[in-house]
ROGUMAR-502703 format. One line per field, with one value per residue (C-alpha): residue number from 1; residue in three letters; x, y negated, z negated. Coordinates in Angstrom, 1 decimal. Layout:
N
n = NUM	...
res = ALA	...
c1 = X	...
c2 = Y	...
c3 = Z	...
//
This chain:
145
n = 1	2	3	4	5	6	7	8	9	10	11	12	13	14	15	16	17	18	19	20	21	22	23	24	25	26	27	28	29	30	31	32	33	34	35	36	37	38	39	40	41	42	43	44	45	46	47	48	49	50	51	52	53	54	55	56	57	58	59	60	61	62	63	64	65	66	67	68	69	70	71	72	73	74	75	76	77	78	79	80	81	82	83	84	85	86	87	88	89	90	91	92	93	94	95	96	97	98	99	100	101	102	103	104	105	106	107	108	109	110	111	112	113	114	115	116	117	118	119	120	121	122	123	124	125	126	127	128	129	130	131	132	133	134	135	136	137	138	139	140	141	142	143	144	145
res = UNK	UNK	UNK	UNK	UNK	UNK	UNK	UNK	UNK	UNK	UNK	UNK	UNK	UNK	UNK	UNK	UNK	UNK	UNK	UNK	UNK	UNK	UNK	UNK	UNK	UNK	UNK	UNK	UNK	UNK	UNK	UNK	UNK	UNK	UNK	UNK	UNK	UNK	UNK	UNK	UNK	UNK	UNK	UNK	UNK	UNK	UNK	UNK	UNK	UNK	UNK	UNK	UNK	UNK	UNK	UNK	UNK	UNK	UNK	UNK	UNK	UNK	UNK	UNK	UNK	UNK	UNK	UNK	UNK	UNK	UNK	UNK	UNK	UNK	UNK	UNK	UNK	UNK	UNK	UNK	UNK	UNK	UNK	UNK	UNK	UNK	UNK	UNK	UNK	UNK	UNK	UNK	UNK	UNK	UNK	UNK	UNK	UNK	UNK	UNK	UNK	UNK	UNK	UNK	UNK	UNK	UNK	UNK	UNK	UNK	UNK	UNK	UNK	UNK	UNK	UNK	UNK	UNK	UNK	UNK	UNK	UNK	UNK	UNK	UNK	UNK	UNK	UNK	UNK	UNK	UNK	UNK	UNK	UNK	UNK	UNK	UNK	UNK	UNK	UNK	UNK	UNK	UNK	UNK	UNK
c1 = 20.5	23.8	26.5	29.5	32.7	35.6	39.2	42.2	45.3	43.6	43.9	45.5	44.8	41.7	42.0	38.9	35.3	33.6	29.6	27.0	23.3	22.3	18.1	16.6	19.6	21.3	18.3	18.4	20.5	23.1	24.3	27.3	27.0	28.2	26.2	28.9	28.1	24.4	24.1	20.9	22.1	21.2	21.7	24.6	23.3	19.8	19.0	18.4	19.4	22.4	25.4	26.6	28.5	31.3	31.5	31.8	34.6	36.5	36.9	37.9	40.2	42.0	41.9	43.7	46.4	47.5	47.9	49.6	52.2	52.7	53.7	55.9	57.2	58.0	60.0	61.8	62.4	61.2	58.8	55.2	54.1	51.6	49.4	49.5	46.0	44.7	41.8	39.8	37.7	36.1	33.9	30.7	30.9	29.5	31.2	29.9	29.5	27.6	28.5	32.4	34.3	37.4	39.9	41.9	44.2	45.8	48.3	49.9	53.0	53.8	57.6	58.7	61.2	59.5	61.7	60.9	57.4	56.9	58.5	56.0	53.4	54.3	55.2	51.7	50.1	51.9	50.6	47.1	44.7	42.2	44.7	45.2	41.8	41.6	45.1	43.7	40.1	39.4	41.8	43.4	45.6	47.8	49.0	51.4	49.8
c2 = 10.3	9.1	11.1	10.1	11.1	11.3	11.7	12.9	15.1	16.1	19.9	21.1	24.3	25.6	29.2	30.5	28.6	29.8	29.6	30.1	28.6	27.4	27.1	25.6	24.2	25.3	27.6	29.1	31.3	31.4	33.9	33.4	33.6	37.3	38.3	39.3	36.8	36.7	35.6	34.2	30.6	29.0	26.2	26.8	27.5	29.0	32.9	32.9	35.5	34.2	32.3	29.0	26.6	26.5	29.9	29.8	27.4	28.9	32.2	30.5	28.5	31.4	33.7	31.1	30.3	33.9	33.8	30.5	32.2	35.6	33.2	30.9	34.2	35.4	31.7	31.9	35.8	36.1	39.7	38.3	41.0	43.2	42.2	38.7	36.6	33.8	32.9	29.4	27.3	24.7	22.5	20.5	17.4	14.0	10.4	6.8	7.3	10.1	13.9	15.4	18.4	19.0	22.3	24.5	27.6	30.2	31.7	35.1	36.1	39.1	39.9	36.7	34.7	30.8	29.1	31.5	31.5	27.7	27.4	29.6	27.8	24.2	25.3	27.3	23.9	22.2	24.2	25.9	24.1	24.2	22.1	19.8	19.3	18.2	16.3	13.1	13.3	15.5	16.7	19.6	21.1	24.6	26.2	29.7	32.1
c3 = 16.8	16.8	16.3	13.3	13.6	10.9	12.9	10.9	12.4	16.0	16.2	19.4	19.4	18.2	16.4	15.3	14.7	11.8	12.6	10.2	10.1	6.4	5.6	2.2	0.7	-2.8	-2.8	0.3	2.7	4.7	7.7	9.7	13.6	13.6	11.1	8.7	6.2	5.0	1.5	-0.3	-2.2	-5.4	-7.4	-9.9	-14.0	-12.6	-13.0	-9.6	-7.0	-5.0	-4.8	-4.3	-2.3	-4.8	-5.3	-1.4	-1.2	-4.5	-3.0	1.1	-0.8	-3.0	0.2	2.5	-0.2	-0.5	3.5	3.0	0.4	2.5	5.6	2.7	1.5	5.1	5.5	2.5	2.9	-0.5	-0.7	-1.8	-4.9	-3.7	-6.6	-5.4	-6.7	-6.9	-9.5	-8.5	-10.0	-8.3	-10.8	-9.7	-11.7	-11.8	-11.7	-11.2	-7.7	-7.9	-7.1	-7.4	-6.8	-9.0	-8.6	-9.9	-8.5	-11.2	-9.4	-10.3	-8.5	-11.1	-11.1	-9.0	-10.8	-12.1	-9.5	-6.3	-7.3	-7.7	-4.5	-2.9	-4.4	-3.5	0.3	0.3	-1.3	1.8	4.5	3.6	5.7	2.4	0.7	3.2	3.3	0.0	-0.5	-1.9	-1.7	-5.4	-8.3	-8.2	-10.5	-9.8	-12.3	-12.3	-14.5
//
């Protein structure tokens, strides 16, 4: 088989490699390499047992902005509230070319000013790898909350 590969911004330095081994699809499992992930899947709207992959990437994605903001924060010497959150929603949708994701990150930054806390969110927006990763390929929408 040949191999594909998609090139974008080469990484230099490689951090960390997330491993995990997926079986059956929507409705299977998945366990990461270290065995701290192990969760059973399913297909989102069923009864069934499990999560699912955009439960998966809703919660990544909220976790990686909030360690986007605290390094903003640190930048802009502006103290991130401790009761920093993020709530996503990552919708599963459909289009003429098929399947889309679509986003959506209410931020709450209680007692920041509107003008420190938009500027935390637009530099975390700029920097969190998870919003890089989707500048330009689905709509997203932040809003402060």
């Amino acid at each position: 088989m040949e191999t594909l590969t998609f090139t974008a911004t080469q990484v230099e330095k490689v951090l960390y490699t997330g491993k995990t081994h997926t079986t059956g699809g929507r409705d299977g499992a998945a366990q990461s390499s270290d065995g701290r992930l192990n969760v059973k899947l399913s297909t989102p709207g069923t009864k069934e047992e499990g999560t699912n992959p955009e439960q998966l990437f809703a919660a990544g994605w909220s976790a990686c902005f909030i360690g986007a903001m605290g390094i903003a924060a640190n930048k802009l010497r502006i103290k991130l509230p401790a009761d920093t959150a993020v709530a996503a929603e990552v919708d599963l949708g459909t289009a003429s070319g098929g399947f889309l994701l679509q986003a959506r990150l209410n931020v709450s930054l209680p007692g920041l000013e509107p003008e420190a806390a938009q500027q935390l969110i637009e530099t975390a927006h700029a920097t969190c790898p998870y919003s890089k990763a989707t500048r330009g390929n689905i709509n997203v929408t932040i809003n402060l909350v």
